[in-house]
C-alpha positions in Angstrom: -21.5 -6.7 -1.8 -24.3 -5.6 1.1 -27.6 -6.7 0.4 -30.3 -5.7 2.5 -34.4 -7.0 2.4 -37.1 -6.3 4.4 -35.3 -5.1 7.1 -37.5 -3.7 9.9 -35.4 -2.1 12.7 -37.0 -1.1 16.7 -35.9 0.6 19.6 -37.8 0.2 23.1 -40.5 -1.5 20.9 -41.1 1.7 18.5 -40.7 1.0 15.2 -38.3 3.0 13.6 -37.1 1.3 9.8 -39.9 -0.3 7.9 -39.4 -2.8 5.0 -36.1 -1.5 3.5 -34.4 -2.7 0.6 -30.8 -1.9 -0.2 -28.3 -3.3 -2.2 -24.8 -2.0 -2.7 -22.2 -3.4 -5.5 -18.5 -3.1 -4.7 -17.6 0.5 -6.1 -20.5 1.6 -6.2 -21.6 5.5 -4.5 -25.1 5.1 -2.3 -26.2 8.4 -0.4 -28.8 8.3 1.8 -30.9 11.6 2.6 -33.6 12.1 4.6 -35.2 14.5 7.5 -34.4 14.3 10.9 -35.3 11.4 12.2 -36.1 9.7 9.3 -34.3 6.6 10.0 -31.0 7.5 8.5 -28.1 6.9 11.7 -30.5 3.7 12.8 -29.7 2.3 9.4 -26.0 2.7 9.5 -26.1 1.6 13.1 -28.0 -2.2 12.2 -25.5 -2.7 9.6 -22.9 -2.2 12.0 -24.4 -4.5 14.9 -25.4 -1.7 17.6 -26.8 -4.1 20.0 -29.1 -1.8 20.9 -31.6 -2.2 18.1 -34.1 -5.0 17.5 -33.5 -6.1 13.7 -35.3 -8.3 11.6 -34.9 -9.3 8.3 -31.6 -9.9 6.0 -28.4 -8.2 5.9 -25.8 -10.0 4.0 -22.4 -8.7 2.7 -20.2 -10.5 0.7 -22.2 -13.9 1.6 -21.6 -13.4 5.5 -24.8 -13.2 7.4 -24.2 -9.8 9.4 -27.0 -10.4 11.9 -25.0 -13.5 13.6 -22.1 -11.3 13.6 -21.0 -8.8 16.5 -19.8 -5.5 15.6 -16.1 -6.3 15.9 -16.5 -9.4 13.3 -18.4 -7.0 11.0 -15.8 -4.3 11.1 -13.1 -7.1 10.5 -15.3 -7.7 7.0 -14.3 -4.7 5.9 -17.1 -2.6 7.2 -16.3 0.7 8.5 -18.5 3.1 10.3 -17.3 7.0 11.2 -19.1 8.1 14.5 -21.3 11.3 14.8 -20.3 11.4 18.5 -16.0 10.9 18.7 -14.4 10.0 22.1 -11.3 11.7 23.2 -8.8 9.6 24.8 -6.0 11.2 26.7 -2.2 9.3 27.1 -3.2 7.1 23.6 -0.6 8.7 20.6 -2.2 8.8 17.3 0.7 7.0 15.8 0.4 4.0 18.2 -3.4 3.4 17.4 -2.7 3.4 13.9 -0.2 1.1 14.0 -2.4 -1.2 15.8 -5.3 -0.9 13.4 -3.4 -1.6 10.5 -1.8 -4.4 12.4 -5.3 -5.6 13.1 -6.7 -5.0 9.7 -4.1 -6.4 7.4 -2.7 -9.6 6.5 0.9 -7.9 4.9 2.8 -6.6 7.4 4.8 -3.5 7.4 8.0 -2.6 8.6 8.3 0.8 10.9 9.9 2.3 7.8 7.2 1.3 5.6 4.7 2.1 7.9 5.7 5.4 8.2 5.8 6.0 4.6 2.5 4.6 4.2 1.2 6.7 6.9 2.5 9.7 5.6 1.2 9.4 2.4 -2.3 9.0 3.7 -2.1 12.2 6.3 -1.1 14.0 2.4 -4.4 13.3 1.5 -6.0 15.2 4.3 -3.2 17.9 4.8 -2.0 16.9 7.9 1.4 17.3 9.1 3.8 14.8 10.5 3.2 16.8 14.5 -0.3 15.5 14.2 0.1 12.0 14.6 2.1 12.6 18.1 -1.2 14.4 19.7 -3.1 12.1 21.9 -6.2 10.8 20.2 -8.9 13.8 19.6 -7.8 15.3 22.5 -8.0 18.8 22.3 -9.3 18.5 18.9 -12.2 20.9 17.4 -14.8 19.3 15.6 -13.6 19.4 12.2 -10.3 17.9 13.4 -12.2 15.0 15.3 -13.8 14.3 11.7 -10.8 14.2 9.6 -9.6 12.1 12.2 -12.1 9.2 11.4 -11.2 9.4 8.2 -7.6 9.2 8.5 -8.7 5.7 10.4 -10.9 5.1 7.4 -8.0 5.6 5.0 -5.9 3.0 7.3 -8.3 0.5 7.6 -8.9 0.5 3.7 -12.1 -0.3 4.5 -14.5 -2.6 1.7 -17.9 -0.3 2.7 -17.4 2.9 3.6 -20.1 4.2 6.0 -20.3 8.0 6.5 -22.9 9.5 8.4 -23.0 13.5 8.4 -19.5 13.1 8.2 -20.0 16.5 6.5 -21.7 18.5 9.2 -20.0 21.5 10.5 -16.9 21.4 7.7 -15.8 23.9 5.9 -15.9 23.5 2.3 -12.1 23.2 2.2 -12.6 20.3 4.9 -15.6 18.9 2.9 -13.2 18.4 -0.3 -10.7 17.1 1.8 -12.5 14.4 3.0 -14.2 13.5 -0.3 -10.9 13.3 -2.0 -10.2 10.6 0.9 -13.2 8.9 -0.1 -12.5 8.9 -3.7 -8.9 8.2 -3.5 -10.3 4.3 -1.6 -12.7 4.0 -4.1 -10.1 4.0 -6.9 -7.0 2.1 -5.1 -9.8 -0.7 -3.3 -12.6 -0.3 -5.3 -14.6 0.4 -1.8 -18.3 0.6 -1.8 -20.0 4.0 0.2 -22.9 4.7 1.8 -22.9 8.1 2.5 -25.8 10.0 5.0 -25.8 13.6 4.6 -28.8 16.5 4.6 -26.2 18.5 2.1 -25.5 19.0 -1.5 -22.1 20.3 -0.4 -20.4 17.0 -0.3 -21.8 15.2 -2.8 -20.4 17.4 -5.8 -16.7 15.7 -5.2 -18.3 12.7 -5.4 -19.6 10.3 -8.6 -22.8 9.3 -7.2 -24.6 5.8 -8.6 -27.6 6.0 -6.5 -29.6 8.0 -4.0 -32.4 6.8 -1.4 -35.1 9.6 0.4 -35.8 7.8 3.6 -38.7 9.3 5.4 -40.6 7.6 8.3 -38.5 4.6 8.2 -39.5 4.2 4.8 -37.1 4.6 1.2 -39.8 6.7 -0.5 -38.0 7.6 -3.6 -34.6 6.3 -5.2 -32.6 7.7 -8.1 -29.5 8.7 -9.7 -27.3 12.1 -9.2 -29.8 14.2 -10.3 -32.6 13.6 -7.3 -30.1 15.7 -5.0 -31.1 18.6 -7.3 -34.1 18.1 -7.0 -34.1 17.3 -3.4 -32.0 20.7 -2.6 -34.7 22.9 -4.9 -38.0 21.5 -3.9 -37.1 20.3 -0.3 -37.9 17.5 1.5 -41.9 18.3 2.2 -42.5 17.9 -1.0 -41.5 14.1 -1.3 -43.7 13.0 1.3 -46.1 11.0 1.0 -49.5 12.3 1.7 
């Protein structure tokens, strides 16, 4: 599904991702840890087309060339991105945008009946109520509402790669396990694909992880299954470097 090689990503002519290679079947669990800095959002960011960055290399999913794409042609791939910093926008109902994503992201269309239901079943999955949906978007919200917000858009958009980064900062557990049962519940109705940036542990225990990458420097210095995050979480991230 996304296949990256020797990607080599720059800002303001500093090198910040060096080499990377990545490759992500559909259904599969990726998580990406790393320090600060590391390299982690700029990654998430070039497969999404920030037009900020200077990228080099190959980034292909599902046979489409990504780098000739804009960010709006990505997204309409199937590619879906939750943001670290969310906008609020005052006057626009959540129920309206969501009807207009679906409408924008789906070939079947819905009547407002079915719609509703569909909606509905969705906001279950993160325990929100029907009131919710006639608040303006995240305004007002507190962080953890903001968050579960993007991924009520996630779980509209049906998304084919799931991109979460620190989508688990600042949660609760409750809100953690919220979120990952959102996550899982797409990966067993769509069979999406996630790549998943976190500095936690927290998350990652709802989840059936297939593969982990330790970024450092711009670099993937060390790659394994479920059981790295242990050892990540007991010996810390120093002691992965390389010297």
């Amino acid at each position: 599904m996304l296949k990256i090689k020797n990607l080599q990503v720059s800002l303001n002519k500093k090198n910040i991702l060096d080499k990377i290679d990545l490759s992500v079947k559909s259904g599969e669990t990726h998580i990406l840890m790393g320090q600060n800095g590391a390299g982690k959002s700029t990654l998430a960011q070039s497969i999404m087309g920030n037009p900020n960055y200077l990228v080099k290399g190959e980034i292909n999913f599902n046979s489409h060339d990504l780098l000739i794409l804009d960010p709006q042609q990505r997204a309409a791939l199937g590619i879906f991105l939750s943001f670290q910093q969310i906008l609020e926008i005052p006057g626009v109902k959540i129920y309206d945008y969501l009807k207009l994503l679906y409408k924008k992201s789906h070939e079947k269309k819905l009547t407002p009946i079915k719609f509703k239901e569909f909606l509905k079943e969705r906001m279950e999955i993160l325990n929100f109520n029907e009131d919710f949906i006639k608040r303006s978007l995240n305004h007002g919200f507190s962080g953890g509402e903001k968050k579960k917000m993007e991924i009520l858009q996630m779980l509209i958009l049906e998304p084919k790669l799931i991109i979460l980064d620190e989508i688990d900062s600042g949660l609760d557990v409750d809100a953690i396990e919220v979120v990952a049962k959102a996550v899982n519940f797409l990966k067993k109705e769509k069979q999406s694909s996630v790549l998943l940036i976190t500095h936690y542990s927290r998350i990652l225990k709802f989840l059936e992880i297939d593969f982990v990458h330790l970024l450092s420097s711009g670099k993937i210095i060390k790659e394994g299954d479920a059981s790295l995050v242990t050892d990540i979480e007991n010996k810390g991230f120093a002691s992965f470097l390389k010297k």
